[in-house]
C-alpha positions as CSV (number, residue, x, y, z in Angstrom):
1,X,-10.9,12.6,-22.4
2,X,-13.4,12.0,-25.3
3,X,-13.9,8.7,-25.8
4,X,-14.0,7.5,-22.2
5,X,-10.1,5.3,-22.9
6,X,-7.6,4.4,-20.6
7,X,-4.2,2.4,-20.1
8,X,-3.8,0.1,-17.0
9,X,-0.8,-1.2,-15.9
10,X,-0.6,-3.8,-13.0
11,X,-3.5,-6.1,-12.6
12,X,-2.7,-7.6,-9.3
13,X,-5.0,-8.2,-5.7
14,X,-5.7,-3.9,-6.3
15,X,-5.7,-3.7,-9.9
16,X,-7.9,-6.4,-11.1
17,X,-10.8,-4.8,-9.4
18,X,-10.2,-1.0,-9.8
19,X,-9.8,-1.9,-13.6
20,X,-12.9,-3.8,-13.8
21,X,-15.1,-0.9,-11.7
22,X,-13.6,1.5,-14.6
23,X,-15.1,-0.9,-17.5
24,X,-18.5,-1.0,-14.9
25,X,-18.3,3.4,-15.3
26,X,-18.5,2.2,-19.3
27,X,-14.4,3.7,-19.7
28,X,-12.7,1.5,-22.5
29,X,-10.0,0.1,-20.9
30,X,-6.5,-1.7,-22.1
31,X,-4.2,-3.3,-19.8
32,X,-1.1,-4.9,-19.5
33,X,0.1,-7.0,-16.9
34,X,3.2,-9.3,-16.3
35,X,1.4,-12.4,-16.0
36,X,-1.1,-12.6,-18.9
37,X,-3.5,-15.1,-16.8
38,X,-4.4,-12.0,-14.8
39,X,-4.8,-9.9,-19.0
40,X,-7.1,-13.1,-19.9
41,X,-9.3,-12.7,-16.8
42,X,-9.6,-8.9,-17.6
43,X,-10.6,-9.1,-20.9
44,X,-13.2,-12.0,-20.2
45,X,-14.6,-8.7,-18.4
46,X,-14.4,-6.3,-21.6
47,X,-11.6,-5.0,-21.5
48,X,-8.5,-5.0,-24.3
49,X,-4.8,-6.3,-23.5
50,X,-2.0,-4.8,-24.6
51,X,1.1,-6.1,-25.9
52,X,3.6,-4.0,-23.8
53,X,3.6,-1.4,-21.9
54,X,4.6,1.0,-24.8
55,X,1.5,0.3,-26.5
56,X,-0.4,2.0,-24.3
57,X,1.5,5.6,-25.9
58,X,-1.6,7.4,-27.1
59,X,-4.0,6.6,-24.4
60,X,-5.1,10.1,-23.1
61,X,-5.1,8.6,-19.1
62,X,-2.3,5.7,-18.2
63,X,-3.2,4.4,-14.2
64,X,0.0,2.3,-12.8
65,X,-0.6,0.1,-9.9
66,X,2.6,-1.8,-9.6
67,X,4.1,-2.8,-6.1
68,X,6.9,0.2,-6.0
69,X,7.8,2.9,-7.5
70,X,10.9,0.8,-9.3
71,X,8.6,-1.7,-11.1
72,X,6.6,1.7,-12.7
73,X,9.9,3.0,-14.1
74,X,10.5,-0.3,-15.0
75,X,7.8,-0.9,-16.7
76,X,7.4,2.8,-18.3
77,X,11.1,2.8,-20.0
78,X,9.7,1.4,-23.3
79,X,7.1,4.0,-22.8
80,X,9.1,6.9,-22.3
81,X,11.4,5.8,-25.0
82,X,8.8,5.7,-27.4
83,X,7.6,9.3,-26.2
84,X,11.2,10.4,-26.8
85,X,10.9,9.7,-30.6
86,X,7.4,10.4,-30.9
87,X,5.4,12.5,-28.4
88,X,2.1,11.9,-27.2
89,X,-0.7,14.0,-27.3
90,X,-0.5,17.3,-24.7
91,X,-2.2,16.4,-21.3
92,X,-1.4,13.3,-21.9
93,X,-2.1,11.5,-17.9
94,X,0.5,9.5,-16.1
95,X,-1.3,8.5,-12.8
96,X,0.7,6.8,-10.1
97,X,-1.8,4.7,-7.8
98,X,0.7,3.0,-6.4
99,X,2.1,3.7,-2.6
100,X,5.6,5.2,-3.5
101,X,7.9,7.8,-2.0
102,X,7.0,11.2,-2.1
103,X,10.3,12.7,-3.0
104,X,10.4,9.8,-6.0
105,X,7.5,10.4,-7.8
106,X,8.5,14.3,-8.5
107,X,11.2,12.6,-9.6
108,X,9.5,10.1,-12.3
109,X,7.3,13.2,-12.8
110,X,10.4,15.3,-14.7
111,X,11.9,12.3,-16.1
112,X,7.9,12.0,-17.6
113,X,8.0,15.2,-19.1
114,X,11.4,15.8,-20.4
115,X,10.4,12.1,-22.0
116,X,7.0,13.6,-23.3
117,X,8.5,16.8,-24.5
118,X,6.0,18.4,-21.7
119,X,3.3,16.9,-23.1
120,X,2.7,14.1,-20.5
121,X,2.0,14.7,-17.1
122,X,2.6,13.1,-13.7
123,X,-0.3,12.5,-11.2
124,X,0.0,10.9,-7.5
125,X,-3.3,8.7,-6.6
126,X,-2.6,6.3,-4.1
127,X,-4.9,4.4,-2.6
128,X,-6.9,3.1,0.8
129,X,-9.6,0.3,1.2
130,X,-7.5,-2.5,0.7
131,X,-8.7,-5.1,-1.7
132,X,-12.5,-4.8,-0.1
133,X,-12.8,-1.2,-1.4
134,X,-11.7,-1.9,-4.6
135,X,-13.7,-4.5,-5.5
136,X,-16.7,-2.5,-4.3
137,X,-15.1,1.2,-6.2
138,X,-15.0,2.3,-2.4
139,X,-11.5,4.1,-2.1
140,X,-10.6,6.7,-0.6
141,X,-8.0,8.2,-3.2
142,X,-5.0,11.0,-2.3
143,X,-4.2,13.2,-5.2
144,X,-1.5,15.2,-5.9
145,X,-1.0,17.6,-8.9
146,X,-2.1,20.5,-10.6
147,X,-5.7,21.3,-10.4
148,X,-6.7,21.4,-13.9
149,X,-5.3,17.9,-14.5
150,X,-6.5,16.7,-11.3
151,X,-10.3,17.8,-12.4
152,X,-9.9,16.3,-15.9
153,X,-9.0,12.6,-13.8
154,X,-11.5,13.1,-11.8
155,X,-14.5,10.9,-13.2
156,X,-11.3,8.1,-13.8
157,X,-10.6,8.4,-10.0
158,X,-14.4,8.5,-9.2
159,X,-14.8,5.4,-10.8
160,X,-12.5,3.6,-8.3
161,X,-13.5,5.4,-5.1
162,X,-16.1,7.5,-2.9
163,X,-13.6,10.0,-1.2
164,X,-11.7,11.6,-3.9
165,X,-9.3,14.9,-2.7
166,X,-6.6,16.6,-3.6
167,X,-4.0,17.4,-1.4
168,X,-1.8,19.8,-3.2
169,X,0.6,19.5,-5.5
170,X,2.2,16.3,-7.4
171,X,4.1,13.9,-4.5
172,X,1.2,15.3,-1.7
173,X,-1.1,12.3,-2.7
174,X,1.9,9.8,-1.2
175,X,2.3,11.8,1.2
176,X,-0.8,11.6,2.4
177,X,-1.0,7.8,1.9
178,X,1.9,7.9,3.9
179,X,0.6,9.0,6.6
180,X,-2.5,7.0,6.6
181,X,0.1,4.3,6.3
182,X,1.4,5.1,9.4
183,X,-1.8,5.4,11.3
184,X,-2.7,2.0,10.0
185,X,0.5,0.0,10.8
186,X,0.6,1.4,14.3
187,X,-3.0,0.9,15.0
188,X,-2.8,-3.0,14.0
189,X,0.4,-3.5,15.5
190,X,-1.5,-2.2,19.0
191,X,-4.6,-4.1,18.6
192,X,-1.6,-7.2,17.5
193,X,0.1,-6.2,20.9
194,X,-3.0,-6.3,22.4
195,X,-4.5,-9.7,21.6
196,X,-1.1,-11.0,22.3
197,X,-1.4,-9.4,25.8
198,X,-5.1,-10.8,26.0
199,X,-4.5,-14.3,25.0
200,X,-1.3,-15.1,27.2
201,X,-3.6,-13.4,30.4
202,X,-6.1,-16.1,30.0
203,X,-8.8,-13.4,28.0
204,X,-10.8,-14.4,24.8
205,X,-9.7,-11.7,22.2
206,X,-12.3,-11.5,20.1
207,X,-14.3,-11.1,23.1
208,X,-11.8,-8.2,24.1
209,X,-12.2,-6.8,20.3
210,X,-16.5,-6.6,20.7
211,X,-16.2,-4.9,24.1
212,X,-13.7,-2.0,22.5
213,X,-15.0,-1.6,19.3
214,X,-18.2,-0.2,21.4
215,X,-15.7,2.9,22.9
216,X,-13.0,5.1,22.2
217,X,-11.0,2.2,20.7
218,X,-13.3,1.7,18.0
219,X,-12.0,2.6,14.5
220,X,-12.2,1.1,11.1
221,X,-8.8,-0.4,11.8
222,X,-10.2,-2.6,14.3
223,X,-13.1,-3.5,12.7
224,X,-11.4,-4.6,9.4
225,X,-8.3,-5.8,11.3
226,X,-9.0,-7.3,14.7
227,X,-11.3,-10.6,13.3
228,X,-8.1,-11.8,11.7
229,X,-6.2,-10.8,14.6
230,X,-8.5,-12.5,16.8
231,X,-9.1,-15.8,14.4
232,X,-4.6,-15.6,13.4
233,X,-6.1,-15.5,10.4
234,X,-3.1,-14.0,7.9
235,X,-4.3,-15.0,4.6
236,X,-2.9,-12.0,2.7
237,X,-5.2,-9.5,1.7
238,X,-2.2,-7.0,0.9
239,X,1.5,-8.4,1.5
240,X,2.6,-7.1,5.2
241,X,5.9,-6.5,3.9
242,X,4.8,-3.2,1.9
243,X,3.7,-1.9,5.2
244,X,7.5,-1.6,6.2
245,X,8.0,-0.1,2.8
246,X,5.1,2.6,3.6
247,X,6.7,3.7,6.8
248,X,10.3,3.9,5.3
249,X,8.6,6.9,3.5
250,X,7.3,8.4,6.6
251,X,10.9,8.1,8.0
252,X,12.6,9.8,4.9
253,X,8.9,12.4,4.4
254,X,9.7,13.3,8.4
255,X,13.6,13.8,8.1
256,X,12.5,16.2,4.9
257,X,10.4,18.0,7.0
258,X,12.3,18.2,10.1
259,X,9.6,16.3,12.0
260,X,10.1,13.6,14.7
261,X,7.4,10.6,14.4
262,X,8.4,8.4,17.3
263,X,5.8,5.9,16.7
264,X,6.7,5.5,13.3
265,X,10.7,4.9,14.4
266,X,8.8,2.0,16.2
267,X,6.9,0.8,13.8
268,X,9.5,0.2,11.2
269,X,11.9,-1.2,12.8
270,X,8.9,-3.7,14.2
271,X,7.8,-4.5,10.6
272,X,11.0,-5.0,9.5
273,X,10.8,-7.6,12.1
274,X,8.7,-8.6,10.6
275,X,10.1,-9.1,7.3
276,X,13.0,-10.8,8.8
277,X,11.2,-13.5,10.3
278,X,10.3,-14.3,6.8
279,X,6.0,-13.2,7.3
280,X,6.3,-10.6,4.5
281,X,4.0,-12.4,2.4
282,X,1.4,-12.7,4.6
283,X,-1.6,-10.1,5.7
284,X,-1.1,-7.2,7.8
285,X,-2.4,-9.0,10.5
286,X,0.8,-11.5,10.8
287,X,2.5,-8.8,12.9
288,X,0.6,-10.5,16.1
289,X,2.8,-13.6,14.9
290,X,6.0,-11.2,15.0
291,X,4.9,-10.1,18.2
292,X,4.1,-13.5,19.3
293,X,7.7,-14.9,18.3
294,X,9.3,-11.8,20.1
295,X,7.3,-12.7,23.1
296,X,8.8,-16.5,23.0
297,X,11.8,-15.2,22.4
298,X,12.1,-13.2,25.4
299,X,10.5,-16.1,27.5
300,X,12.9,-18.0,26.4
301,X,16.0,-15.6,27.5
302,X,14.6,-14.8,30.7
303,X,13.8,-18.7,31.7
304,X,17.4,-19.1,30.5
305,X,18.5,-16.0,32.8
306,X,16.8,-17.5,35.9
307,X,18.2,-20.8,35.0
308,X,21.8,-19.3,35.0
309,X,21.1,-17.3,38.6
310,X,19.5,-20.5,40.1
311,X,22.3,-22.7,38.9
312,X,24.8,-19.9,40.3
313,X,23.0,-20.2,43.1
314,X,23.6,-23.7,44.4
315,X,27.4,-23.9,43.5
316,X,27.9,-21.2,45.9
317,X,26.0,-22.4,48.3
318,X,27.8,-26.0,47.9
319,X,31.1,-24.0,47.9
């Protein structure tokens, strides 16, 4: 890795910022993103644009951070079929900071190296910190792949975040992720539950938030989480929508494994809920407002239940 080069793909709420901390480490950076407002801002920073994806061919390290695992084949077709004529350079890196399924990205990781003629490989380096920790290069980073690739990334990775492990082999990074995914969805969707709980008994939430986050119910979910919780503040930090995504790949990582997750069952079919109400754009914290809508939706039912009986009521006792 001699210069210090890379290829970025995917400047968005969690690229912009880990790009720009690895121009900050002094890395040479060239990017490509959809929108080229996003490539203008980057390179008012230092860095380079480039004009497609392809472009990026000989860059010894290539970092995607693009929503799904789809948009990073997507994008990486003209890529690979550039490879396919051409290979690039042997250890080339193909690092996948994205949160993407862990049975897909051993699957991009093949259709990488047949691409590559073996010369290209796949890493998995998903992320946590939301968009705080990578503006500050605070993430804590999963990695999956061999070791000897995973130690030539890791002053890339360490440029981006403070916690930097390997987990094991390539799709163990998501893996991971997924599961911190699942802690995190079902943590807010409590504390959500809870404030909803607090609020409709007459109790000031952010009240109810200091008085936990001083026992066992403290956690960095609740302290990052429950002000917006308490405030309904859902201006997105991260689309809640991707949370559903994140626990679809616990569901399909458990059925691999033969595990039961029961409070994963419930917290997809909650954020999916979600999604349906049409809140997927919003920040993680919006699942209060699902919760919220359930809530007046089952008010509703039962006053129109006990409506019903009482109505019942008198025409048999007229009759």
């Amino acid at each position: 890795m001699t210069p210090l080069s890379a290829g970025f793909v995917g400047l968005g709420l969690m690229g912009a910022p880990m790009a720009a901390n690895l121009l900050k480490a002094g890395w040479s950076v060239t990017a490509w993103n959809r929108s080229t407002a996003a490539v203008d801002d980057f390179v008012g920073l230092g860095g380079s644009r480039a004009r497609n994806v392809a472009a990026l061919r000989d860059e010894p390290v290539i970092i995607f951070m693009l929503p799904d695992l789809s948009f990073i084949e997507d994008a990486a077709s003209g890529l690979l079929d550039d490879w396919r004529l051409a290979p690039p350079p042997p250890g080339t890196l193909v690092v996948v900071m994205s949160s993407v399924s862990p049975v897909g990205v051993k699957a991009f990781g093949l259709a990488v190296a047949d691409a590559s003629g073996g010369n290209a490989i796949v890493l998995d380096a998903p992320v946590s910190g939301g968009t705080e920790g990578a503006q500050r290069g605070t993430l804590a980073i999963m990695a999956g792949g061999p070791s000897e690739h995973f130690e030539r990334l890791r002053p890339v990775l360490e440029a981006m975040g403070t916690t930097v492990r390997r987990l094991g082999e390539l799709g163990s990074g998501s893996l991971a992720k997924a599961c911190n995914q699942l802690i995190v969805g079902t943590t807010t969707a409590a504390l959500a539950e809870a404030a909803e709980l607090a609020e409709r008994s007459g109790m000031d939430v952010e009240s109810l938030f200091e008085v936990l986050s001083g026992g066992l119910a403290a956690s960095k979910v609740l302290d990052f989480v429950g002000p917006r919780l308490a405030a309904k503040d859902y201006a997105p930090t991260g689309p809640a929508k991707f949370m559903h995504k994140d626990l679809s790949f616990v569901m399909a990582s458990a059925a691999a494994a033969g595990a039961t997750v029961p409070m994963a069952t419930a917290a997809v079919e909650l954020y999916g809920e979600l999604k349906d109400q049409g809140l997927g754009d919003q920040d993680l914290a919006v699942v209060r407002q699902t919760i919220a809508n359930l809530s007046a939706a089952a008010a509703t039912t039962i006053a129109a239940a006990a409506d019903a009986t009482a109505r019942t009521t008198v025409q048999e006792t007229a009759l």
